[in-house]
N, C-alpha and C positions, 0 to 999 in steps of 0.2 A: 060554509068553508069547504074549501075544496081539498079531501083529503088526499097525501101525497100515495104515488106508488111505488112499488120497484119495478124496472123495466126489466124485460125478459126479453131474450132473442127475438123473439116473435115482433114485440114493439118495435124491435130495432129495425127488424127488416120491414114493418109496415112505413116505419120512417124513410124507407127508401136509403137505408145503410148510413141516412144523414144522424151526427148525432152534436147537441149542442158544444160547444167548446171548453163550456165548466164544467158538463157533465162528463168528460171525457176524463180518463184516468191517465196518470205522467207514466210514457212510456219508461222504463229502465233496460237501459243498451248492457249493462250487467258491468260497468265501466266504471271504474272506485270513481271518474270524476262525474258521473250522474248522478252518485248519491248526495244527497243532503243530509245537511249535519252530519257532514264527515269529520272524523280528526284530523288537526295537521299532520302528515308525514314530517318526519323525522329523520336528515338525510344519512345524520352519522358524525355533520361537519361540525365541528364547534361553534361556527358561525352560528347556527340555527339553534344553537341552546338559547334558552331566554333567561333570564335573572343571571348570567354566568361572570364569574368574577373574572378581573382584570389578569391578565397575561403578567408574568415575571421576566424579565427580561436575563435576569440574573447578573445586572450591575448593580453599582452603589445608588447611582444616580435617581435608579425605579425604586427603592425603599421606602417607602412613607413608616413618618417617626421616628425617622435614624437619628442618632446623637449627634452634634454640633461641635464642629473641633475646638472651637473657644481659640485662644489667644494661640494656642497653634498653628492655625492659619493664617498667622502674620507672619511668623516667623521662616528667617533666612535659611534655607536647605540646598541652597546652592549658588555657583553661577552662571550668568548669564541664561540664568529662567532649566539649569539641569541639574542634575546630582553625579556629579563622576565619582571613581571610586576613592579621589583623593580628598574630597571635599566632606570635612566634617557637618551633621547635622544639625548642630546648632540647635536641637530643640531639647527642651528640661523636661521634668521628669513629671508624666500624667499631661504633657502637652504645655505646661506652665512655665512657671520660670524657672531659670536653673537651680539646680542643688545648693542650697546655702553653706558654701564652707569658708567665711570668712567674714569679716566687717563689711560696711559697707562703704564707698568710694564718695568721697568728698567731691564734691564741684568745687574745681579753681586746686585742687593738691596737685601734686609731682605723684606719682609710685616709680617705684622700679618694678621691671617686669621678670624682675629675681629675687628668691628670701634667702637671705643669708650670705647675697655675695653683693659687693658693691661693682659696681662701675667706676672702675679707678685704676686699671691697665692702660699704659699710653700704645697706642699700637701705628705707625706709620703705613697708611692703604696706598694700595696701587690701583694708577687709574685705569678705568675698565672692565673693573675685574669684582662681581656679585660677591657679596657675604653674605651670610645667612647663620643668625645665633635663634635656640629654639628659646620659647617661652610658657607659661600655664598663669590661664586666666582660673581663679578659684571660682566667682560669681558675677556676673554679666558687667561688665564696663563699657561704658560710653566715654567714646576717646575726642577731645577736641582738639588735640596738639601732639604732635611728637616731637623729644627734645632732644638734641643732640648735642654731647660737649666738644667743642673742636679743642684741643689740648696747645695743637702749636700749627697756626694760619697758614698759609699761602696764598699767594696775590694770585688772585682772580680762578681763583678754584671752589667750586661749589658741589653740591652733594644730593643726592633722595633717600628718600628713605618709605617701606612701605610694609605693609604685614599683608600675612602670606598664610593659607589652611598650609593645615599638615597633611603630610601624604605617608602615612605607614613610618613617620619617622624621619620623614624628609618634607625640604620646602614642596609646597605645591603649586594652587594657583592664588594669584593676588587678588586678597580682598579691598584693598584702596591703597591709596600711596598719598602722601603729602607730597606740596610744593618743593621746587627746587630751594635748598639753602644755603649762602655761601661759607666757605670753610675762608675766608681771604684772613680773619683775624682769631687769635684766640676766643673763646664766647659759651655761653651756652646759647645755642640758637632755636630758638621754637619753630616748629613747622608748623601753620596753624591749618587744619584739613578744612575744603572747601564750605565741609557740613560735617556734622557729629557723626562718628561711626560708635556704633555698639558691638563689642565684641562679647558673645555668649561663654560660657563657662566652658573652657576648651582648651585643647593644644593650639601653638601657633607660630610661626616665625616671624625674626623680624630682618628685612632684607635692606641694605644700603648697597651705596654705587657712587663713586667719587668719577670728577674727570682730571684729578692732578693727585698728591700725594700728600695732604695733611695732614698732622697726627691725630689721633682720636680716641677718645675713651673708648675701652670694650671689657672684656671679660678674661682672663686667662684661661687654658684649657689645664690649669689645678685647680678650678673655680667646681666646689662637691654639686654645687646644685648641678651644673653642666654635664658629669658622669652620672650623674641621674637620670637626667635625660635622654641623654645622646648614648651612653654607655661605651663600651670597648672591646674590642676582639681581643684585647689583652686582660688578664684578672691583673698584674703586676697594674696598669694603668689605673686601677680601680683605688689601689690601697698607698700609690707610691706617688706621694708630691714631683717628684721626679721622672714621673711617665710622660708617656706622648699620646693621651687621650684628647681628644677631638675639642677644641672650644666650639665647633661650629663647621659651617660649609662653605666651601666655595665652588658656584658652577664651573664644570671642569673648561665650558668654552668661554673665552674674553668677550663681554656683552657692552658694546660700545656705548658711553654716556649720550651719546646724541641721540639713540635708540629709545633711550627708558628703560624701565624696569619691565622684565618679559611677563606677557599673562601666565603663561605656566616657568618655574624654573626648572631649567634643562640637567643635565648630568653631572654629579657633585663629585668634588674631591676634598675628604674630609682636612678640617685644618688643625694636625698636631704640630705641638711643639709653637705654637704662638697665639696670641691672644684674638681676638675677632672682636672687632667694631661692634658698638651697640649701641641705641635709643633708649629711652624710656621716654611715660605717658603723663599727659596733664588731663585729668578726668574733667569732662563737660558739666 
C-alpha cells in the first residue's frame, strides 16, 4: 500500500507549478459572500424577521375574538342607511331589547299613545297645514294600523297620517306614514300600513295632513300628559287649566296635501290655546 505524503513546495514545483484540482485549497477573496456557512444578514426590515406576528392595523375589523353585537345589529339606528343628530337610536340596553317599563301589547288591541288623557277634543284642521302631537312608547311596539276618528266628515276630503323620531323635542324625520284616509263621513278609520313597523321604546311624533277641513279628535293643550312633554316658557301654563301651553306643533310653512308628508319636518310654531289632531295605534 502506497503510503500517502504531504507535498512540499519542492514537489509542487517538480509538478511543473501543475497541482491536481481536489488538492487545491478554496481560495478566500476575504468577502462575507465567499464564506461558507455563513449566517443570514439581518437587514433591520421587519419583512426579514421569520416567525413574526401579524401587523395590527388598529381597526375593529383586524381583531381576532372580538365579541358579536348579537341582536344589535338588527336594529334600526337610523335613516336612509345614517345617524343624524335628530334620529333617536333605537337600540335597548346591553344591545337587547328595550327597558321593560310596561305590559306588554296585545296583537289585534287599540292603545292610545297617551296615559291619562283621552282623545276626545273635536278640533276642526285646516287644509295644508302639518300637526304634529309628541308621544312615548314605554317598550318596543309593532304597529299595523293607525286609527284616526273623524268626528264630523266632509265630502271628499281625505287625510295621512305618519310618525316621525324626535329631534331635541321637536318633529324630526319620518319613520313611515300610512295610506291616504278619507275624512268624507264621520268614522273611525284605520290606516292599515303597507307592512308592520316596530317602534322601539322612545320619544316620537305623530304627524297628520288634511286636504279640506274635517273635524277631528285630538288632544287639548290642558291635556297634563302634553305639559309633560312639550313643557312651557310660561310656569302659570304648567299649573293653570286656563294657560296657553302648547298641545302640539304646526310647521310654520303650509305643506300642500298633494305633496305628502315632508322627510324632515321644517320650522314649527307651537300650537296654544287649541287642541291638535291626533291617531292612535292597533298593535300587530
Amino acid at each position: 500500500m502506497v503510503e500517502p505524503r504531504v507535498l512540499n513546495s519542492a514537489d509542487i514545483q517538480a509538478a511543473g507549478g501543475a497541482l491536481d484540482a481536489s488538492l487545491k485549497p478554496i481560495a478566500k477573496s476575504g468577502s462575507y459572500a465567499d464564506l461558507s456557512n455563513k449566517p443570514t444578514l439581518f437587514s433591520g426590515a421587519y419583512a426579514d424577521l421569520s416567525g413574526k406576528p401579524s401587523l395590527f392595523s388598529g381597526t375593529y375589523a383586524d381583531l381576532s375574538g372580538k365579541p358579536t353585537l348579537g341582536d344589535a345589529a338588527s336594529k334600526n339606528v337610523g335613516v336612509a342607511g345614517g345617524v343624524a343628530s335628530y334620529d333617536d337610536p333605537r337600540i335597548g340596553s346591553g344591545g337587547g331589547s328595550s327597558a321593560i317599563r310596561r305590559h306588554a301589547y296585545v296583537s289585534g288591541n287599540y292603545y292610545s299613545p297617551f296615559r291619562g288623557t283621552r282623545i276626545d277634543t273635536n278640533y276642526q284642521v285646516a287644509a295644508d297645514t302639518l300637526y304634529a302631537i309628541p308621544f312615548v312608547v314605554d317598550r318596543d311596539l309593532t304597529v299595523s294600523t293607525l286609527v284616526v276618528n273623524v268626528a264630523s266628515g266632509v265630502s271628499a276630503t281625505s287625510g295621512i297620517v305618519g310618525i316621525y323620531s324626535d329631534n331635541g323635542g321637536k318633529p324630526g324625520m319620518k319613520l313611515f306614514e300610512a295610506p291616504a284616509f278619507s275624512c268624507a263621513t264621520s268614522a273611525f278609520v284605520e290606516a292599515v300600513l303597507s307592512s308592520n313597523q316596530t317602534l322601539a321604546a322612545g320619544a316620537y311624533w305623530i304627524v297628520t295632513l288634511y286636504n279640506g277641513a274635517p273635524t277631528i279628535k285630538g288632544v287639548t293643550n290642558t291635556s297634563t300628559e302634553l305639559t309633560h312633554f312639550m313643557g312651557s316658557s310660561s310656569s302659570n301654563n304648567i299649573v293653570n287649566s286656563a294657560g296657553s301651553a302648547p298641545s302640539g306643533y304646526n310647521q310654520t310653512a303650509a305643506q300642500a296635501y298633494s305633496v305628502g308628508l315632508p322627510t324632515t319636518f321644517g320650522a314649527i310654531s307651537p300650537r296654544t290655546g287649541a287642541a291638535t289632531p291626533a291617531a292612535f295605534f292597533k298593535a300587530a
